[in-house]
C-alpha positions in Angstrom: 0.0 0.0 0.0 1.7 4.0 -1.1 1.9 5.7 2.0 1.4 9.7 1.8 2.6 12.0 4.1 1.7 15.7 3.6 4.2 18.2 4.3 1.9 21.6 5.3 4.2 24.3 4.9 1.1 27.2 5.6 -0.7 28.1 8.6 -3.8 26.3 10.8 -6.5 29.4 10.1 -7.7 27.7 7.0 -5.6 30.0 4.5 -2.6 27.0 3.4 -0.1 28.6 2.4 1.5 25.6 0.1 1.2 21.9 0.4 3.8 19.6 -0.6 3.5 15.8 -0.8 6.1 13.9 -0.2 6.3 11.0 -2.5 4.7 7.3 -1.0 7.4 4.5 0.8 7.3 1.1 0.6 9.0 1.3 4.3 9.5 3.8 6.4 12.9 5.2 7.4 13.5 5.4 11.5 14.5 8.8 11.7 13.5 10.2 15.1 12.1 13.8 14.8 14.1 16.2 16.6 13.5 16.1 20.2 14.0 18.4 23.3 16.9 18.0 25.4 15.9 17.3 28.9 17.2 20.7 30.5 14.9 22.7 27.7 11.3 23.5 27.8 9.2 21.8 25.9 7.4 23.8 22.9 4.3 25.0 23.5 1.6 26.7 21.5 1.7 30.7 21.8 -1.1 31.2 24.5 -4.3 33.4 23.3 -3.1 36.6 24.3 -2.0 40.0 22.5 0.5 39.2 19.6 4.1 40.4 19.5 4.1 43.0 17.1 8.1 42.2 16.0 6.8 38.4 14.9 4.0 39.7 13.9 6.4 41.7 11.0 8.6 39.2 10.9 6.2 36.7 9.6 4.8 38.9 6.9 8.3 39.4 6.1 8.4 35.6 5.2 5.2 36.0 3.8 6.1 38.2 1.1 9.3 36.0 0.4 7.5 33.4 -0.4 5.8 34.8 -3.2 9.4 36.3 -4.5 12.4 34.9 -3.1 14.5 32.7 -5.2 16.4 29.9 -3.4 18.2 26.5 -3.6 19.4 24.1 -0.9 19.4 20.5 0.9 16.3 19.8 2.7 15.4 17.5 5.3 11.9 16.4 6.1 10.7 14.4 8.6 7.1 13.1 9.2 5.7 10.9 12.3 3.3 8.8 11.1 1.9 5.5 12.1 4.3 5.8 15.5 7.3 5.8 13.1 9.2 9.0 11.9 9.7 8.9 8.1 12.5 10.7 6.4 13.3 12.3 3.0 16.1 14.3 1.7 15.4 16.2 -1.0 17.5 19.3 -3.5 15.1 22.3 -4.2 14.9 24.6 -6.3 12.8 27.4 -5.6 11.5 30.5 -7.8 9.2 32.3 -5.1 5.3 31.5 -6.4 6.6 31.1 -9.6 8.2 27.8 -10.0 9.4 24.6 -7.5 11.2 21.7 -8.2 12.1 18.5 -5.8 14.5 15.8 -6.6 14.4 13.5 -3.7 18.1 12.1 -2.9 16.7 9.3 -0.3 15.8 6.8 1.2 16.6 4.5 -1.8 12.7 4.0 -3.0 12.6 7.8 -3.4 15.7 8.4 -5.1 15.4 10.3 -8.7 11.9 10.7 -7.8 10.9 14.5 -9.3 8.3 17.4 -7.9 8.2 20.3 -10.5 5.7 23.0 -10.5 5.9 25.6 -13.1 3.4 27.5 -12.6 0.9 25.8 -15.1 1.4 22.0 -14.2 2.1 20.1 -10.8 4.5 16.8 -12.1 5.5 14.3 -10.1 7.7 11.8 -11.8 7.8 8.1 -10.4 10.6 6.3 -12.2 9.8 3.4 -10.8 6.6 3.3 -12.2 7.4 4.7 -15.2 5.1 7.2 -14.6 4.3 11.0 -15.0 1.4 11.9 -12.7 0.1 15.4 -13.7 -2.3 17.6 -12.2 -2.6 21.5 -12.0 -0.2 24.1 -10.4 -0.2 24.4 -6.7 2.2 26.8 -5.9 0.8 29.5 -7.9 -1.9 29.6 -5.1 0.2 31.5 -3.3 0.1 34.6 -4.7 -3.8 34.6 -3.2 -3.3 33.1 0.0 -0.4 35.2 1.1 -2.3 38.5 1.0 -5.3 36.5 2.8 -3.2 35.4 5.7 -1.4 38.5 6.1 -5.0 39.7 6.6 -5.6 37.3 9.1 -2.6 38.4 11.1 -3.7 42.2 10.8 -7.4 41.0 12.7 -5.8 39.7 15.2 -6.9 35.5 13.6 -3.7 34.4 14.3 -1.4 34.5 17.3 1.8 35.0 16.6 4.6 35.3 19.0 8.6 35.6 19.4 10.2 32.2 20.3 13.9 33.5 20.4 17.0 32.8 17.9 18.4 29.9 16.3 21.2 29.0 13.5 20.0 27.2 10.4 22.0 26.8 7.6 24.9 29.2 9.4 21.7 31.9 8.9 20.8 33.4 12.3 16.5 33.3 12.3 14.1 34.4 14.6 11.8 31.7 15.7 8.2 32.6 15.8 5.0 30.4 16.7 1.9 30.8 15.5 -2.0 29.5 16.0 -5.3 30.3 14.9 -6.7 32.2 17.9 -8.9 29.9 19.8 -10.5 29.9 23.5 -9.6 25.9 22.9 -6.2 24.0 22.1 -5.3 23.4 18.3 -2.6 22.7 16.0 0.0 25.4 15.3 3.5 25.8 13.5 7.1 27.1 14.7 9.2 29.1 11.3 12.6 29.5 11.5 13.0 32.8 9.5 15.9 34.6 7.9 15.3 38.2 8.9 17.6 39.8 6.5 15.2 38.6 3.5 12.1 36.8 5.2 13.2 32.7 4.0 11.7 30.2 5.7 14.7 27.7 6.9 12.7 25.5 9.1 9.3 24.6 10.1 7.6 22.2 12.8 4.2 21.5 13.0 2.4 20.3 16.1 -0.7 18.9 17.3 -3.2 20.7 19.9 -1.2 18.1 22.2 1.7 20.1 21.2 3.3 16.6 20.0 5.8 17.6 17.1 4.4 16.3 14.0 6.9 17.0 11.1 10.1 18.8 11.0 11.5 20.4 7.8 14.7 22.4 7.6 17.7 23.4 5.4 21.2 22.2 6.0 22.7 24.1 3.2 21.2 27.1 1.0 21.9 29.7 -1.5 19.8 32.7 -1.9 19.3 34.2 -5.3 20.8 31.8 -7.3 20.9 31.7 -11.6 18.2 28.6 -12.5 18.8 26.6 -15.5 16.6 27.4 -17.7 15.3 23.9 -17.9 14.9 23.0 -14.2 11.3 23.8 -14.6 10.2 22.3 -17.6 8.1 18.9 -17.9 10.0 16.1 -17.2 11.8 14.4 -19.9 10.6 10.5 -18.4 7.4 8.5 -17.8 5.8 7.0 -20.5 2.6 6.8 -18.8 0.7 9.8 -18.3 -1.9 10.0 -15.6 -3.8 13.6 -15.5 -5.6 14.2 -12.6 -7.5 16.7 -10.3 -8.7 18.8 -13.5 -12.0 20.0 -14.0 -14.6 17.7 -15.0 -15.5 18.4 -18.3 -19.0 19.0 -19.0 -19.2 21.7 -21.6 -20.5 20.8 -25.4 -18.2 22.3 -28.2 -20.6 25.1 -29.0 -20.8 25.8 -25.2 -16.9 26.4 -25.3 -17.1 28.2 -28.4 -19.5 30.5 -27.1 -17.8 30.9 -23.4 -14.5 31.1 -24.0 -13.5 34.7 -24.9 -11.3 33.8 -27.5 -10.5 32.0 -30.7 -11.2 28.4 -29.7 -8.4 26.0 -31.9 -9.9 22.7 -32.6 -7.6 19.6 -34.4 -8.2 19.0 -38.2 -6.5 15.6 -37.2 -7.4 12.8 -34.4 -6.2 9.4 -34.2 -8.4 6.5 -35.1 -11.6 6.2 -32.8 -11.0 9.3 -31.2 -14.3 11.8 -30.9 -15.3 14.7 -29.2 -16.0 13.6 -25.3 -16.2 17.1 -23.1 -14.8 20.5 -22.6 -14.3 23.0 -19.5 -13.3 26.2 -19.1 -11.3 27.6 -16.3 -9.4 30.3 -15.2 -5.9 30.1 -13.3 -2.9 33.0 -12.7 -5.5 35.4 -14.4 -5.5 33.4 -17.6 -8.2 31.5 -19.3 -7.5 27.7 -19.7 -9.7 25.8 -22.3 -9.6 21.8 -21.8 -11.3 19.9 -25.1 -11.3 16.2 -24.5 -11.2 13.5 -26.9 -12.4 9.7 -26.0 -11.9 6.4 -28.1 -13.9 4.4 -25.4 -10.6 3.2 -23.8 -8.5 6.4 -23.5 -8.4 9.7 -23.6 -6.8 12.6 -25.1 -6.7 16.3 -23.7 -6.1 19.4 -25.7 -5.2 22.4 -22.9 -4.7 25.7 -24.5 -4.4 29.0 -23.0 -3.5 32.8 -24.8 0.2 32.7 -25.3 1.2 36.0 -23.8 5.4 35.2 -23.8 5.7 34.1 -27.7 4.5 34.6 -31.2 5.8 31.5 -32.7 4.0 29.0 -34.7 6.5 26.1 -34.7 5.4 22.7 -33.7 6.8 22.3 -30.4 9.2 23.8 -27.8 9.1 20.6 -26.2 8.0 16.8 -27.1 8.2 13.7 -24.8 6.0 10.8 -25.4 2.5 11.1 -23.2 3.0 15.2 -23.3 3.6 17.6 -26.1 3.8 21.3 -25.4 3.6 24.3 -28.2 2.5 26.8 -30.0 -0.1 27.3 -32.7 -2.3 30.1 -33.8 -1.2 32.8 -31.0 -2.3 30.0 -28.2 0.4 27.9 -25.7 -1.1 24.3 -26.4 -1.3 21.2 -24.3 -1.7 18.0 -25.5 -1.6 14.6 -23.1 -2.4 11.4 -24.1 -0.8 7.8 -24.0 -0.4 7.8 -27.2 2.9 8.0 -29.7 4.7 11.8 -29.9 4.0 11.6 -33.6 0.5 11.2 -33.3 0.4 14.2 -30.8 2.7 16.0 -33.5 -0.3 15.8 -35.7 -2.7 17.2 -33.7 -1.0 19.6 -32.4 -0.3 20.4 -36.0 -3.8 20.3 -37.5 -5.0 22.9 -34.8 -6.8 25.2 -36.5 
């Protein structure tokens, strides 16, 4: 059975900031979680009182980084689950709200496992599996739920208080913990923050029982560093594709021709057995995204297109892999996933019209 562990790296009023999930184990890896040393006081949760106005700016300090700092760096993460604490090591590569990318390092099931999230696409590639599961962008949430939580920390929602100083990374942070105001006890989170530029080098998150439930942290990073410019792109393995977590679609074609706003491209070209199924319409980072979906009665091919603000071009493809095809055709950025042969994608991609 695929064990999943999320890794919650937002805050318990309801406004997430980003949720990562770590990749399933076939066995766990006994790596305690951190514990206190005897002579120090156990955590506990900021008590219900009047924030601390210097963690209160301190926070929105790492707030705002989140949407723009760029970063790279060894992670550690550490999950208790199942009365076992589970272990990952992962290198990321972090473009504020923009872009992420895992490659988990270990334990051995993990390795070459990938997360990349450009923005438009949330991939996780299983090697083992031989598999590229793809669903839609997570971390571009962001850029709406940091403004909502700093609001919540304005009303007074949130309790946020100093915790003192620690070393991460050889950075100096300020530690601050922070709960969702309550009269009753609930889960809340410790950062570890940079102050000279507001990055988060370490998180914990505990129950209302203030038992430490995950631990992530750094143990090496570099601020601001030059990305390659293919770090973020689809990756180039998994010849099975399996979309997920899209919206349903539901729409006829004269329904989508009608709603959505622009020049609709339809293919000239589909593979044997393939017919019209559904479409949707929906609208992510301010953009319109237009799903057509073709059926053969066994499997399906999706046609994602979306106004191609960033290039004119009308070649094929800027990239090709078998499963995915991405390009450009009449003024659109263009989708296609299907388990199906790259030259029958090149075809339809091609007969858009």
């Amino acid at each position: 059975m695929r064990l999943l562990s999320e890794h919650l790296l937002g805050l318990t009023a309801g406004a997430v900031l980003l949720s990562l999930t770590t990749p399933g184990y076939s066995g766990p890896v006994r790596q305690h979680l951190p514990r206190q040393s005897r002579t120090s006081p156990r955590p506990t949760a900021p008590a219900a009182v009047q924030s601390d106005p210097a963690a209160q700016e301190l926070l929105k300090l790492m707030l705002q980084a989140e949407n723009s700092l760029a970063l790279s760096g060894d992670q550690i993460t550490t999950v208790a689950q199942n009365g076992l604490d589970i272990s990952s090591e992962q290198l990321v590569q972090r473009n504020g709200a923009k872009a992420l990318r895992l490659d988990y390092l270990r334990p051995a099931r993990l390795a070459g496992e990938q997360i990349i999230d450009n923005g438009r696409f949330y991939c996780h590639l299983i090697p083992s599996k031989d598999t590229l599961e793809l669903s839609p962008s997570r971390i571009q949430a962001l850029r709406v739920r940091v403004p909502e939580v700093i609001g919540q920390i304005r009303t007074g929602r949130l309790i946020v208080q100093g915790s003192g100083t620690d070393s991460i990374a050889g950075h100096l942070c300020g530690i601050v913990s922070v709960a969702a105001r309550s009269t009753s006890p609930v889960p809340w989170r410790r950062f570890w923050i940079d102050p000279a530029n507001g990055a988060q080098l370490r998180i914990e998150q505990y129950n209302a029982a203030n038992q430490l439930q995950s631990a992530s942290y750094y143990t090496q990073v570099t601020y601001n560093p030059v990305f390659d410019k293919a770090a973020f792109r689809v990756p180039h393995a998994g010849s099975k594709v399996v979309p997920s977590g899209f919206e349903t679609p539901s729409l006829t074609l004269d329904q989508v021709r009608k709603q959505a706003g622009v020049a609709l491209l339809t293919p000239a070209y589909l593979p044997d057995g393939f017919h019209f199924a559904a479409g949707s319409i929906s609208t992510r980072r301010e953009h319109r995204v237009i799903e057509l979906r073709y059926r053969n009665g066994v499997n399906s091919l999706s046609v994602f297109q979306t106004p191609d603000t960033k290039s004119s071009t009308t070649e094929k493809s800027s990239l090709a892999r078998r499963g995915v095809l991405i390009g450009h055709q009449g003024g659109m950025k263009v989708v296609i996933i299907g388990n199906l042969p790259e030259g029958e994608l090149e075809k339809v991609l091609a007969s858009l019209r």
